[in-house]
C-alpha positions in Angstrom: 35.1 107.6 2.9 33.0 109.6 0.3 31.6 113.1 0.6 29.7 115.4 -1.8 32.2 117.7 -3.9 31.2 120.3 -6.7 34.4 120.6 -8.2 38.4 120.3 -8.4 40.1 122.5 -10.2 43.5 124.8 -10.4 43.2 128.3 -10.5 45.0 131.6 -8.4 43.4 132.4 -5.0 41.4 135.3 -6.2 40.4 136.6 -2.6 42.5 137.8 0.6 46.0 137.7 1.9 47.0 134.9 -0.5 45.3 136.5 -4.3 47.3 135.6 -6.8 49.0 132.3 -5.5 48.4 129.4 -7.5 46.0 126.7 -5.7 44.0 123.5 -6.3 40.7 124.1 -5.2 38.5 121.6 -3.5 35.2 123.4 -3.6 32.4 121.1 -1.4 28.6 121.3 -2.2 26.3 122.5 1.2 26.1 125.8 2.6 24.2 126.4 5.5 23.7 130.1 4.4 22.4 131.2 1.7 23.8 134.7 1.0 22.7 137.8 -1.3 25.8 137.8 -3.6 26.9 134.0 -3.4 28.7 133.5 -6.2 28.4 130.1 -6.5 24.6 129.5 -5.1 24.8 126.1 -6.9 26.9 124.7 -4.3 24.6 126.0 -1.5 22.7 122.5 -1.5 24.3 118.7 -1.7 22.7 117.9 -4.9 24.7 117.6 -8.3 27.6 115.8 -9.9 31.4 116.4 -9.5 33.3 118.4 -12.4 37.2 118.0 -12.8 38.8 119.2 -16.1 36.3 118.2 -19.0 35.5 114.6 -17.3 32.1 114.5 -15.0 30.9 112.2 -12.3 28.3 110.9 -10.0 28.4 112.2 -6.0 29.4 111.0 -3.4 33.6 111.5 -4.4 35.8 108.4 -2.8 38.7 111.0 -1.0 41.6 108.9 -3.0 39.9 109.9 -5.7 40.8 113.2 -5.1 43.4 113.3 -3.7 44.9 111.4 -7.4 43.8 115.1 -8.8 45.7 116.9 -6.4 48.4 118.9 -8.3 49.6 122.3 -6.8 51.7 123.0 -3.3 48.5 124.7 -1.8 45.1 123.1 -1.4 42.2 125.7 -1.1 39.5 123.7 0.7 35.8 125.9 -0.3 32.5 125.5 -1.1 29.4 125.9 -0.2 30.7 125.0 3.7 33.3 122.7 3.9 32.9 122.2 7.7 29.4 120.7 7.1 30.8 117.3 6.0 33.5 117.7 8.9 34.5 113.9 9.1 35.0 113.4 5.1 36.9 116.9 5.4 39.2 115.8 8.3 39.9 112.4 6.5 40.9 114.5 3.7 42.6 117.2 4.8 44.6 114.5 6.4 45.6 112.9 3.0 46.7 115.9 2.1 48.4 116.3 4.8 50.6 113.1 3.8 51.5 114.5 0.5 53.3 117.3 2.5 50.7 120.1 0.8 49.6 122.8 2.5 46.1 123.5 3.4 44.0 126.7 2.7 40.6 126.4 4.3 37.8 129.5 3.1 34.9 128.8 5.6 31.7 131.1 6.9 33.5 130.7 10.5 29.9 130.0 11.6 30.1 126.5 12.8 33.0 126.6 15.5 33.1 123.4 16.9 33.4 121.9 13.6 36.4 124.1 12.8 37.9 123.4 16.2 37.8 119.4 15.2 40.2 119.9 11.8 42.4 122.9 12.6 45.7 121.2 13.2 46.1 119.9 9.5 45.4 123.5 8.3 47.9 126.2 7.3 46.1 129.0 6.8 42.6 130.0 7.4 40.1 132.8 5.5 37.1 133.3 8.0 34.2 135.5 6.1 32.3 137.1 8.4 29.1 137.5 7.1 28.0 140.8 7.1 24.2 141.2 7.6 23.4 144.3 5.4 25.4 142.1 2.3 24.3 138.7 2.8 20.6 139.2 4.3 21.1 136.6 7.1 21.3 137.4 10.5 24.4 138.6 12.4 26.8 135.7 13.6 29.0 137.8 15.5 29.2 135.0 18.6 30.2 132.0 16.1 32.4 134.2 14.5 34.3 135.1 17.9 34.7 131.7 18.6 35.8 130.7 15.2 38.7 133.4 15.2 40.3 132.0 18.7 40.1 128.7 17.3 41.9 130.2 14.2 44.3 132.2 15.9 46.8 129.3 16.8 47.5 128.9 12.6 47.9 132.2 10.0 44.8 133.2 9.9 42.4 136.4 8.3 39.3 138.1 8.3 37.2 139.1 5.2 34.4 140.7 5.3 32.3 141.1 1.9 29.9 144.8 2.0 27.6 146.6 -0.7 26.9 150.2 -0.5 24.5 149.7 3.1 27.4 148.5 4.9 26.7 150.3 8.2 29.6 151.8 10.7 28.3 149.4 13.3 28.9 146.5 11.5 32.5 147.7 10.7 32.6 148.6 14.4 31.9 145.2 15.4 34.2 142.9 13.3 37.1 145.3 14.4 35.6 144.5 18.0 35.6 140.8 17.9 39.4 141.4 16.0 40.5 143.0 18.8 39.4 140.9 21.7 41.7 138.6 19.9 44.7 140.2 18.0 44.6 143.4 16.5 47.6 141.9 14.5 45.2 139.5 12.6 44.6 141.2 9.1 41.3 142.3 7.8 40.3 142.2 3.9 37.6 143.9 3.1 36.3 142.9 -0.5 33.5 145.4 -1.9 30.8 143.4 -3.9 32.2 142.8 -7.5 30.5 145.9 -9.9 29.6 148.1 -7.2 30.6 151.4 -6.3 31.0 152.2 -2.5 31.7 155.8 -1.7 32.9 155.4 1.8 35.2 153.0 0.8 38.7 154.5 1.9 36.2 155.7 4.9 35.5 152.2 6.1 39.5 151.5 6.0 40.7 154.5 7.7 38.0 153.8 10.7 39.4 150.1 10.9 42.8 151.1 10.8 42.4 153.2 13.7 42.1 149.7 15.4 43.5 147.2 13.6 47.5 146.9 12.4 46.3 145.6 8.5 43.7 146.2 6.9 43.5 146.0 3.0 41.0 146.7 0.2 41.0 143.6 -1.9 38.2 142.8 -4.3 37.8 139.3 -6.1 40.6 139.6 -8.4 39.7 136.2 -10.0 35.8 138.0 -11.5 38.2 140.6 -12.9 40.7 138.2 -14.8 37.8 136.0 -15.6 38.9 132.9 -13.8 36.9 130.1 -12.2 
């Protein structure tokens, strides 16, 4: 099976419970958002060619093919949104599987049934809620409900990426749709890279009257300058 992949690459999880740990990534090209501070808006569409080290080729990727690149313990599965080319994703997530490598899966936890279809060969999954006032899309507070359940049965977290308009109802609401489920699960909230937020240490304290963990954790891999 073949599918449409931006790039593969090795680099440290720059983003939630896992920053630092040394991945492969597997980001995929779609998005079915298209987000205010995307940092990688050129994998919103499935257009362009496939990038690994200094070597380039043609889309669609043949899954062996990547999985022949495959070199660290954890595999970071991103994009764009991985869970819109489902079927190539669960083919591949299942090769991986087979190589007894663990699966990290970063998705916009807006499309639940596809998640619901590949969640047994994941480890661990990072569900970014998409915060209306930061992204400029609509709220998708049901999706994102259903998404965490689905989650719930492997280690899962919550991120949620704000600017300086982040509103106290948003916050209220992401702790709501938490709770409903496990106030255990952590939360990460990652302020947009370069941008000062007063109410920072505000926004925590609120959450933590509700939730067990809930960290500050901006994208360490902008700071270090890594892919």
């Amino acid at each position: 099976m073949k599918g449409y992949v931006k790039e593969l690459f090795t680099s440290i999880q720059g983003e939630g419970i896992k920053v630092g740990q040394r991945q492969t990534f597997v980001r995929f090209l779609g998005c079915n958002l298209s987000c205010h501070y995307c940092d990688t808006p050129d994998a919103q569409k499935k257009e362009g060619c496939f990038v690994c080290g200094n070597s380039v080729w043609e889309n669609p990727i043949e899954i062996e093919f990547l999985l022949e690149k495959i070199t660290e313990d954890v595999v970071a599965i991103t994009g764009g949104e991985p869970l819109l080319q489902v079927d190539f994703l669960s083919e591949l997530c299942g090769g991986i599987s087979k190589m007894n490598k663990k699966i990290y899966l970063d998705t916009n936890a807006t499309l639940p049934h596809d998640l619901e279809k590949i969640i047994n060969c994941v480890s661990t999954v990072a569900l970014d809620f998409k915060i209306p006032t930061a992204t400029g899309e609509r709220g998708f507070w049901s999706e994102h409900e259903q998404c965490l359940k689905i989650a719930s049965l492997k280690e899962v977290f919550v991120k949620i990426v704000i600017n300086r308009d982040v509103s106290m109802r948003e916050i209220d609401m992401v702790c709501d749709i938490i709770e409903r489920v496990s106030n255990n699960i952590p939360l990460v909230i990652q302020p947009v890279f370069g941008e000062h937020i007063s109410a920072l240490l505000d926004i925590q304290k609120r959450a933590l009257k509700r939730l067990t963990e809930v960290r500050i954790i901006p994208q360490v891999h902008k700071y270090l300058g890594l892919p």
